[in-house]
BALOBA-1460 file (C-alpha; in Angstrom, 3 decimals):
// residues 288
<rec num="1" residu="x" x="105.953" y="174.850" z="137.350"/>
<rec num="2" residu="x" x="102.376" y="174.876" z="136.981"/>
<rec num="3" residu="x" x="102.345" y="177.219" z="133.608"/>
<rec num="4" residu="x" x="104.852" y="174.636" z="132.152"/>
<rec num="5" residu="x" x="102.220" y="172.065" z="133.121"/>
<rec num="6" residu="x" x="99.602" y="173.846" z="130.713"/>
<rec num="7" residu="x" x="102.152" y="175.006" z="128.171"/>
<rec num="8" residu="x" x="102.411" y="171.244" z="127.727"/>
<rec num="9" residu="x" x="98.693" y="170.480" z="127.884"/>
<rec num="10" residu="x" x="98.246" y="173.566" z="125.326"/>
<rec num="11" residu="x" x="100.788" y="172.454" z="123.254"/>
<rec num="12" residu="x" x="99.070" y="168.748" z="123.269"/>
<rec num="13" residu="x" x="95.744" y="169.964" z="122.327"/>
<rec num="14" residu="x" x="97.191" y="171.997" z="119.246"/>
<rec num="15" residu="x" x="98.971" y="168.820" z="118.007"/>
<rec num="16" residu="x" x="95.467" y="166.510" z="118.478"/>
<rec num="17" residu="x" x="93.582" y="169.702" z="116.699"/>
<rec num="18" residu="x" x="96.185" y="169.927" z="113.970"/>
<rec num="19" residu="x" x="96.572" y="165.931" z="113.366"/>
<rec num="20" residu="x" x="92.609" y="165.257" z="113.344"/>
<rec num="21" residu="x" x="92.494" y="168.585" z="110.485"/>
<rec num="22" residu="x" x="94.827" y="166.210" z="108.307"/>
<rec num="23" residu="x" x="93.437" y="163.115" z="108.426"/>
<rec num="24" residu="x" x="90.398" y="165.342" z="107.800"/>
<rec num="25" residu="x" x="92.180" y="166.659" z="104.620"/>
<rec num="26" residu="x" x="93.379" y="163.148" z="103.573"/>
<rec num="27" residu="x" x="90.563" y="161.516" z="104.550"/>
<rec num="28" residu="x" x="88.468" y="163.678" z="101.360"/>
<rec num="29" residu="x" x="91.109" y="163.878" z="98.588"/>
<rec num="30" residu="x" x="92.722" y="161.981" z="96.308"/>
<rec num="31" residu="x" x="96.252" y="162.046" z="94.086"/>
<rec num="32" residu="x" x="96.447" y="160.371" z="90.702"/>
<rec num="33" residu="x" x="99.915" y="158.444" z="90.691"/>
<rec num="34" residu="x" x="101.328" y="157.155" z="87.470"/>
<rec num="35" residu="x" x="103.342" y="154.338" z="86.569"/>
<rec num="36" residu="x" x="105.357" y="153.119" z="83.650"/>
<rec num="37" residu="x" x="106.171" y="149.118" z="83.137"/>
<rec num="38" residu="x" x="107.218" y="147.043" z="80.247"/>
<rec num="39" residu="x" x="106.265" y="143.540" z="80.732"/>
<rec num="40" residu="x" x="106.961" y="140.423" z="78.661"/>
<rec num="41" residu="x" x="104.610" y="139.393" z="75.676"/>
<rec num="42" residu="x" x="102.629" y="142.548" z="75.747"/>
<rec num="43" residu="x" x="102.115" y="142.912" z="71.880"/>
<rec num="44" residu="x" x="101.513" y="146.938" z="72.078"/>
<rec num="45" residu="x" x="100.982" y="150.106" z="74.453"/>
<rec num="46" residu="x" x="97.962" y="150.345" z="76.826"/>
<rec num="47" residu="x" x="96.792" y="152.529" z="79.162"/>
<rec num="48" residu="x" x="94.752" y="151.771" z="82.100"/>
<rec num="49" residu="x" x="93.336" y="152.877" z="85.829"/>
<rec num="50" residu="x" x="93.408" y="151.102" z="88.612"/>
<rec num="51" residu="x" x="90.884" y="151.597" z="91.217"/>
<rec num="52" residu="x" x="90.784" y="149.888" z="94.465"/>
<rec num="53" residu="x" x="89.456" y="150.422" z="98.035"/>
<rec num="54" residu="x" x="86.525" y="153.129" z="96.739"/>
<rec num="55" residu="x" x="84.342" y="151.792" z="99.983"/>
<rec num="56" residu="x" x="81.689" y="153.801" z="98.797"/>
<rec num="57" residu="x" x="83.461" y="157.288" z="99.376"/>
<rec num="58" residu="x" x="81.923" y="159.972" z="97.543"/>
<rec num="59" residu="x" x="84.460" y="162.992" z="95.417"/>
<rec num="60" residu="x" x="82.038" y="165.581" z="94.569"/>
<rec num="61" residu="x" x="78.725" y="165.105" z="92.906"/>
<rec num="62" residu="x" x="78.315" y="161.298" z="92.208"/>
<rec num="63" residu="x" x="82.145" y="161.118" z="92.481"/>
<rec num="64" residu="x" x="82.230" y="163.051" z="89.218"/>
<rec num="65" residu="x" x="85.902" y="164.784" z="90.631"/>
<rec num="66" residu="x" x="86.861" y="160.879" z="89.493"/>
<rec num="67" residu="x" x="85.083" y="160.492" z="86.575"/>
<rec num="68" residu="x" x="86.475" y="163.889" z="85.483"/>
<rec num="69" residu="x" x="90.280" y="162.724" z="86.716"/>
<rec num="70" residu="x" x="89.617" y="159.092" z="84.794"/>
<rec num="71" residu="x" x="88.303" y="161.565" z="81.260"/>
<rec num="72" residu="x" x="91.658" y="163.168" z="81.596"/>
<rec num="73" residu="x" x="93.878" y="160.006" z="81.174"/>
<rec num="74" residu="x" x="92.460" y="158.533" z="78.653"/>
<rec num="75" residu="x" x="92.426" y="154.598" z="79.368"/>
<rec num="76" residu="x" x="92.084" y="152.047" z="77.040"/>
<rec num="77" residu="x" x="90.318" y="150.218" z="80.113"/>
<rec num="78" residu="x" x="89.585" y="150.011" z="83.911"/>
<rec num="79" residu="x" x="90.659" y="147.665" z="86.257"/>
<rec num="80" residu="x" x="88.700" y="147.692" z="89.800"/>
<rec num="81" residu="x" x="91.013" y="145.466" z="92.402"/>
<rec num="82" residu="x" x="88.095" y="145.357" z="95.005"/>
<rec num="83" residu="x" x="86.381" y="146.891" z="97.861"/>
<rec num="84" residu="x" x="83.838" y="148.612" z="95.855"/>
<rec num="85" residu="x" x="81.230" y="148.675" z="98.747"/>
<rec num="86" residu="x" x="81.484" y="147.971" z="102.080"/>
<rec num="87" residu="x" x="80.354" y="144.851" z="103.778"/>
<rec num="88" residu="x" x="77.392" y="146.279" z="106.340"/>
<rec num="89" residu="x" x="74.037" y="145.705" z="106.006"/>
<rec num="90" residu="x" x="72.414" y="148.710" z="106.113"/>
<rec num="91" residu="x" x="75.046" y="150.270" z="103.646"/>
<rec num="92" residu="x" x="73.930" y="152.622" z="101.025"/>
<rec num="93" residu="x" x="76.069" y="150.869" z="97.746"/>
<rec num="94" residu="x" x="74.865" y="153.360" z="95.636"/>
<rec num="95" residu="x" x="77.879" y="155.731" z="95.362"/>
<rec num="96" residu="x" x="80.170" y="152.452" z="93.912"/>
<rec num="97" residu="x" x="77.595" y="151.651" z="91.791"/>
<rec num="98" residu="x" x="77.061" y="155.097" z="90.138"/>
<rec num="99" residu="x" x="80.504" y="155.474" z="89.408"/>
<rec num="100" residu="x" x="80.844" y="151.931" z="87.933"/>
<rec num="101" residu="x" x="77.791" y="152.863" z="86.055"/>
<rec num="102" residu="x" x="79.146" y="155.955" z="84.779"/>
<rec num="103" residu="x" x="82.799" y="155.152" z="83.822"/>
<rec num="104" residu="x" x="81.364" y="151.672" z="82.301"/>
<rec num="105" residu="x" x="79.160" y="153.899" z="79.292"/>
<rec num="106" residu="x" x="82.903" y="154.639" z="78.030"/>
<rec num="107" residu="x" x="85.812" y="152.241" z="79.111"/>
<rec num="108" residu="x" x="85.468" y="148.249" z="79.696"/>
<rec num="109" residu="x" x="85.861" y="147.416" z="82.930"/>
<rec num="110" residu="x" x="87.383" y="144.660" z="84.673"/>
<rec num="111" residu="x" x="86.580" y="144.079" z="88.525"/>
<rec num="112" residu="x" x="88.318" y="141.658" z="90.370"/>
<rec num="113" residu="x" x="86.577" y="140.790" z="94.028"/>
<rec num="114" residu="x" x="87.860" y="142.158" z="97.451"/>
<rec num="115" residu="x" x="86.676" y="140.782" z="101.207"/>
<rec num="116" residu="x" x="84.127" y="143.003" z="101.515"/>
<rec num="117" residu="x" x="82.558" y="141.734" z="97.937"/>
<rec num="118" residu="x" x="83.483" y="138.176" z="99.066"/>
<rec num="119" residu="x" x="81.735" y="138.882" z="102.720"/>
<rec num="120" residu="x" x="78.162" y="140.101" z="101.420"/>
<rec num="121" residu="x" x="78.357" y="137.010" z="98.627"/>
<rec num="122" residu="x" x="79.471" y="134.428" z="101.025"/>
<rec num="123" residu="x" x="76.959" y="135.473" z="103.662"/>
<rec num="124" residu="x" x="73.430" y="135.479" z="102.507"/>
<rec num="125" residu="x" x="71.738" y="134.868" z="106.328"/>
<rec num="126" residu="x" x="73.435" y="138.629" z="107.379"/>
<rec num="127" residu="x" x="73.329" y="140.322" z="104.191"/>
<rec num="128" residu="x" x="70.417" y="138.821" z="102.097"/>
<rec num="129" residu="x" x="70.764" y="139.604" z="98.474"/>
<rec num="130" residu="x" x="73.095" y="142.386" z="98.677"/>
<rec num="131" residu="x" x="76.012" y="141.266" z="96.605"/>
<rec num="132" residu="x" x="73.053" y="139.782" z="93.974"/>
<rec num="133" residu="x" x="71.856" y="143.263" z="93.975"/>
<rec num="134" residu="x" x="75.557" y="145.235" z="93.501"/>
<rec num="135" residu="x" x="76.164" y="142.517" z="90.416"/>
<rec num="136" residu="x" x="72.637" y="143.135" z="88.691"/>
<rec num="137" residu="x" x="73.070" y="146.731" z="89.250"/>
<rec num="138" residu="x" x="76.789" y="147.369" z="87.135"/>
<rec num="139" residu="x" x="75.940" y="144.341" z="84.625"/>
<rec num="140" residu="x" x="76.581" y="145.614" z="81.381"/>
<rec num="141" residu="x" x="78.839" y="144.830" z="78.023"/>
<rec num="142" residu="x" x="81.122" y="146.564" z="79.533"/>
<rec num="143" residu="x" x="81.530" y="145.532" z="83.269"/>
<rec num="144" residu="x" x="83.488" y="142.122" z="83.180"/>
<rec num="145" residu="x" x="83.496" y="140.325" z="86.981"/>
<rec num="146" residu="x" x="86.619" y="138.201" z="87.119"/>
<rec num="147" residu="x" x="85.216" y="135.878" z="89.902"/>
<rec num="148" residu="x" x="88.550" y="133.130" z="89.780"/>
<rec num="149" residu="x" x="87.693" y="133.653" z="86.460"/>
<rec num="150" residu="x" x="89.747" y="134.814" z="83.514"/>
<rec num="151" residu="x" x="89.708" y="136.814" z="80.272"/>
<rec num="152" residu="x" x="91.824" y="137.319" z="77.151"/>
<rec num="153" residu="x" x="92.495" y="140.938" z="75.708"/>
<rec num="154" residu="x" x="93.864" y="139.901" z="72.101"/>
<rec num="155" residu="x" x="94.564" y="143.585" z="71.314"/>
<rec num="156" residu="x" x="97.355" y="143.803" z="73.989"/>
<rec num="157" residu="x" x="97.720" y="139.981" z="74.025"/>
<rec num="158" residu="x" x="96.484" y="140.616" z="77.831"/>
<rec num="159" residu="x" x="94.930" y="138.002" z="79.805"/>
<rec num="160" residu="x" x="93.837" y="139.589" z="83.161"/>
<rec num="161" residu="x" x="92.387" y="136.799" z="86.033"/>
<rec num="162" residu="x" x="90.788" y="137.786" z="88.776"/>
<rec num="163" residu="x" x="91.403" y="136.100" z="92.306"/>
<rec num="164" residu="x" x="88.426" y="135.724" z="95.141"/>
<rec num="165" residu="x" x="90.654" y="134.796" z="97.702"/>
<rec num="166" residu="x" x="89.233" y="132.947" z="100.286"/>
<rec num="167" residu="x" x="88.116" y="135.045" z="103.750"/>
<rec num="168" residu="x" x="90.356" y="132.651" z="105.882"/>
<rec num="169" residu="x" x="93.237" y="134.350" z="104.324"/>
<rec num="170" residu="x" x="92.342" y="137.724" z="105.773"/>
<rec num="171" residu="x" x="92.682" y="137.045" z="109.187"/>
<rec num="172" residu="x" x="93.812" y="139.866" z="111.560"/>
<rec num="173" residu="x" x="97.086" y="139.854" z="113.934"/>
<rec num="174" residu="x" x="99.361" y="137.705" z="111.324"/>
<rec num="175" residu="x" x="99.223" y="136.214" z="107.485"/>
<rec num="176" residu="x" x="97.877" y="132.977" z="107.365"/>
<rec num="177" residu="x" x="100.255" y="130.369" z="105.227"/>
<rec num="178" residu="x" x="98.919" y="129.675" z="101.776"/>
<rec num="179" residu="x" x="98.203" y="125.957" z="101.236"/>
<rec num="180" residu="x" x="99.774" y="123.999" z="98.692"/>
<rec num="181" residu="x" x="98.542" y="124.538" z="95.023"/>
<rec num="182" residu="x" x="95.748" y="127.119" z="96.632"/>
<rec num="183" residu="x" x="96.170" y="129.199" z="93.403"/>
<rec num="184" residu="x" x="96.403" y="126.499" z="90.708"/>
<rec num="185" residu="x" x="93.078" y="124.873" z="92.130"/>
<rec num="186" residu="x" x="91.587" y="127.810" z="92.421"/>
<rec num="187" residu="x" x="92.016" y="129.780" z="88.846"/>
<rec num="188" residu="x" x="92.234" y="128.842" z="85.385"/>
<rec num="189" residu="x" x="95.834" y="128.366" z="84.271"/>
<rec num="190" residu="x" x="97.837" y="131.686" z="83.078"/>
<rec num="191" residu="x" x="98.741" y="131.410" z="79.531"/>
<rec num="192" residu="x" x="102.844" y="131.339" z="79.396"/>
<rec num="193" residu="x" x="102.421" y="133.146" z="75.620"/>
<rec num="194" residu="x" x="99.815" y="136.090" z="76.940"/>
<rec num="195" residu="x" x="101.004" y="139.214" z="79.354"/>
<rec num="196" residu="x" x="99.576" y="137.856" z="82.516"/>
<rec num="197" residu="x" x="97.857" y="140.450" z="84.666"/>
<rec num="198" residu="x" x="96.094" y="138.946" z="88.354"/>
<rec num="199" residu="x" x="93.773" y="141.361" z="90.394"/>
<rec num="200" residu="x" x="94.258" y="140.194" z="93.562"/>
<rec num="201" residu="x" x="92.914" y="142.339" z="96.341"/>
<rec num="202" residu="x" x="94.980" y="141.219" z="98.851"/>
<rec num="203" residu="x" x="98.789" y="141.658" z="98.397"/>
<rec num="204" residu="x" x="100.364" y="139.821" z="101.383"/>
<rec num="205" residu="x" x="100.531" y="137.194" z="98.934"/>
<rec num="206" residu="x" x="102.642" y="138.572" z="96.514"/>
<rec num="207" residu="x" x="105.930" y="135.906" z="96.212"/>
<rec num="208" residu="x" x="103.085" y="133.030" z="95.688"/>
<rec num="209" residu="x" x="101.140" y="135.386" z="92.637"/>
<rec num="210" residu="x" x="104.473" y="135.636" z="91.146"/>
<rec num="211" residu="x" x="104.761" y="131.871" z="91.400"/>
<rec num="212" residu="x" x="101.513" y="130.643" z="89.744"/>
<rec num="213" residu="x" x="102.749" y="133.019" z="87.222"/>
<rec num="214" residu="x" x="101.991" y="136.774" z="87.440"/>
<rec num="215" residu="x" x="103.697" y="139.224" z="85.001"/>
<rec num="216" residu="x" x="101.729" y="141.786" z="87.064"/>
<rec num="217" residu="x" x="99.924" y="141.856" z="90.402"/>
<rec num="218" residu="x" x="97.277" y="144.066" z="91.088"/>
<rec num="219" residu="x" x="96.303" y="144.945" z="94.772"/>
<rec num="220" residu="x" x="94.222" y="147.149" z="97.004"/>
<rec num="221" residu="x" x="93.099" y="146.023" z="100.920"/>
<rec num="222" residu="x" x="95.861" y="147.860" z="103.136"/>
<rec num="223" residu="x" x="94.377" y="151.682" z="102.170"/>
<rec num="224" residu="x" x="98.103" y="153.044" z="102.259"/>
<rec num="225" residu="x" x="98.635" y="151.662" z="105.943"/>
<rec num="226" residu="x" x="96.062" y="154.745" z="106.879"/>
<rec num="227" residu="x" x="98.981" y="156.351" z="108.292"/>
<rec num="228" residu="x" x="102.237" y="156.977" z="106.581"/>
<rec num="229" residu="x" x="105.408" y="157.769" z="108.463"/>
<rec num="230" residu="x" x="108.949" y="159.288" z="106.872"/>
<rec num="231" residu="x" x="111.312" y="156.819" z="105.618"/>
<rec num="232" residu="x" x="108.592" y="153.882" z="107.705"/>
<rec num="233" residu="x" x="106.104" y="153.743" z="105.371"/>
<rec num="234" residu="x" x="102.202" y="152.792" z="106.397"/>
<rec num="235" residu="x" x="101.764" y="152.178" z="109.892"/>
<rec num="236" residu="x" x="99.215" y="149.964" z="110.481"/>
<rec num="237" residu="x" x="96.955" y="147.186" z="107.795"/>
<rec num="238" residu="x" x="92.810" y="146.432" z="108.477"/>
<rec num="239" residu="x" x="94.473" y="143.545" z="110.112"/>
<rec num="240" residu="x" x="95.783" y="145.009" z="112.321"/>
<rec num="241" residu="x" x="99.656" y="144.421" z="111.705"/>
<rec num="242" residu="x" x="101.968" y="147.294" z="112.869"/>
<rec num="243" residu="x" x="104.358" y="148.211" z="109.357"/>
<rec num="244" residu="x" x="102.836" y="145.854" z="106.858"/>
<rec num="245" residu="x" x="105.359" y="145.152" z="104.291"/>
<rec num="246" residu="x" x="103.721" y="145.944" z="101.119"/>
<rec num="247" residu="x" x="101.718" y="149.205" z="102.196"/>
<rec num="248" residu="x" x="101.371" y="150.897" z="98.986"/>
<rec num="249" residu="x" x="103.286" y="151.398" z="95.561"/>
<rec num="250" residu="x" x="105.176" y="149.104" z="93.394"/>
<rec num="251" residu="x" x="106.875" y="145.954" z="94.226"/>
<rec num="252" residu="x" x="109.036" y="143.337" z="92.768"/>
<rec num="253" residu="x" x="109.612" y="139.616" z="93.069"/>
<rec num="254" residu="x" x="111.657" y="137.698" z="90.300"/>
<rec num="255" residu="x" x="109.811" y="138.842" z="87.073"/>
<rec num="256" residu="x" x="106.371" y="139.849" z="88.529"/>
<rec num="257" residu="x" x="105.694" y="143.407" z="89.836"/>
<rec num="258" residu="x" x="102.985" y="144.131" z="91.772"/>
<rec num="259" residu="x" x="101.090" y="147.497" z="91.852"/>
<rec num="260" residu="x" x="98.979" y="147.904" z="95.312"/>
<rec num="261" residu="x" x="96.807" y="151.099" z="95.235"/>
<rec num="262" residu="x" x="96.087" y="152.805" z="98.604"/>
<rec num="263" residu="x" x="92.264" y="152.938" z="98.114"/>
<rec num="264" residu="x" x="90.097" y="155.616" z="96.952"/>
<rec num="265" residu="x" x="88.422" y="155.493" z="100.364"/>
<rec num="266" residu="x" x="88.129" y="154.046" z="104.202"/>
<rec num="267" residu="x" x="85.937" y="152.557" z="106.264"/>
<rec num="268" residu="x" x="85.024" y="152.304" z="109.863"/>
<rec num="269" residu="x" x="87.119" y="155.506" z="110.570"/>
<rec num="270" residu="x" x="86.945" y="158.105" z="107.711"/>
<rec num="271" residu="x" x="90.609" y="159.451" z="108.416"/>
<rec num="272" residu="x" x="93.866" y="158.810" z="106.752"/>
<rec num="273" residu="x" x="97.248" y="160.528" z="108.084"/>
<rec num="274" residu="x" x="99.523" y="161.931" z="105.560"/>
<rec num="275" residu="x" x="98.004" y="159.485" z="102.970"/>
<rec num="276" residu="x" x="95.599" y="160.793" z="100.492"/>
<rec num="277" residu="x" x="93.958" y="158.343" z="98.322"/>
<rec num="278" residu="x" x="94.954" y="157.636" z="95.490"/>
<rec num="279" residu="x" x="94.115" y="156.779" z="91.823"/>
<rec num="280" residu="x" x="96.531" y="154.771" z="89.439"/>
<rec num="281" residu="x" x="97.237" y="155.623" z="85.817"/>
<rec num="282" residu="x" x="99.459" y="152.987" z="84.556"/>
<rec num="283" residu="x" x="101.100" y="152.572" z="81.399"/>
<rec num="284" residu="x" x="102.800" y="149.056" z="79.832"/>
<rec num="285" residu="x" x="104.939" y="148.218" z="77.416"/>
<rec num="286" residu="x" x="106.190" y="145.488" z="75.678"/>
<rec num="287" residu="x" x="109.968" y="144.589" z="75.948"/>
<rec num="288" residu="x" x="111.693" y="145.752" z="72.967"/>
């Protein structure tokens, strides 16, 4: 009886050892996932990347195992769907600003705020001038913040708006109901003749982005669920909801789609279960 006792504890240990070596593994690497969409009013092809979730996390030397992954594809431009840098005070926001830095000298980049971005700015008695600092630091021709603000690509006859959704909606334990018109007080009208792209860092909104009039939502926040589980999906969101239902991948509600990246990186606990980051090439084009 008492060497089935330790063949159990034995057996315990091994699976502990063997889980904490792949959330280890996950925790440092990355998978570029590509998608294909056509989407109404797009007047050509484009190419872009979607990055969300980066948290700081470092690939390599100045996360130049991204830069050299980004090279590869090819975009026409970049879109960042938040969570650059982590909200803490003491946090080092160099490594997200290096690589904004870097990919900016080449592609234009378009960086919608998440609730760690909206946490430092909204915050100035914990955090001081951090989020003054982190906008100073990537301004360039090239970086474009989309701050409920909006901007027109005629090329692609894109307009891309980026949502800084207000903190009370990222409450933990449940979603909070949106109120009435949030999204139409909030941004600029979409244009019903452009392709209408929204960064939106949180997805659990999805059904209303699709009703203010998303052709395409783009989303970060739930890092894959940290842990993903056959045929369940990600296991558990930063707010602490068991199964969220949009975890990672593409979604659709009417017309819209929504792409949610799992992250790039993590924070608080550097691990992620059978869930390596992940980096989005996606392609659109128009209905023919």
């Amino acid at each position: 009886m008492q060497s089935v006792f330790w063949a159990v504890i034995l057996i315990v240990l091994l699976l502990a050892v063997a889980f904490l070596v792949v959330g280890m593994i996950d925790g440092n690497r990355f998978v570029t996932v590509k998608e294909e969409l056509k989407l109404p009013n797009l007047s050509q092809e484009c190419r872009f990347v979607l990055i969300s979730d980066l948290h700081n996390k470092v690939y390599g030397h100045k996360n130049d195992r991204v830069v050299a992954s980004i090279q590869k594809i090819k975009p026409d431009f970049i879109v960042l769907a938040g969570d650059l840098i982590t909200a803490k005070v003491r946090e080092d926001m160099t490594p997200g600003i290096e690589l904004v830095r870097a990919l900016s000298q080449k592609y234009p980049i378009y960086y919608g705020l998440g609730n760690h971005e909206s946490r430092i700015k909204e915050d100035p008695e914990e955090f001081g001038e951090k989020y003054k600092q982190l906008i100073e630091a990537i301004s360039c021709k090239n970086v474009v913040i989309l701050d409920n603000k909006a901007i027109d690509i005629p090329k692609y006859n894109i307009r891309i708006t980026g949502l800084n959704l207000d903190l009370d909606y990222f409450v933990h334990f449940r979603v909070k109901k949106m109120q009435e018109n949030y999204l139409q007080k909030t941004l600029p009208p979409q244009n019903s003749s452009r392709c209408n792209i929204l960064i939106a860092h949180n997805p659990d909104y999805f059904e209303e982005y699709a009703q203010w009039g998303a052709d395409l939502v783009l989303s970060g926040h739930v890092h894959g669920g940290i842990m993903r589980l056959p045929l369940l999906g990600g296991v558990i969101a930063p707010s602490y909801r068991l199964f969220p239902k949009y975890d990672g991948g593409i979604f659709r509600h009417g017309k819209s789609w929504m792409l949610l990246g799992r992250g790039l990186g993590s924070h608080t606990l550097p691990f992620r279960f059978f869930n390596p980051a992940e980096l989005y090439e996606v392609i659109l084009k128009p209905i023919e």
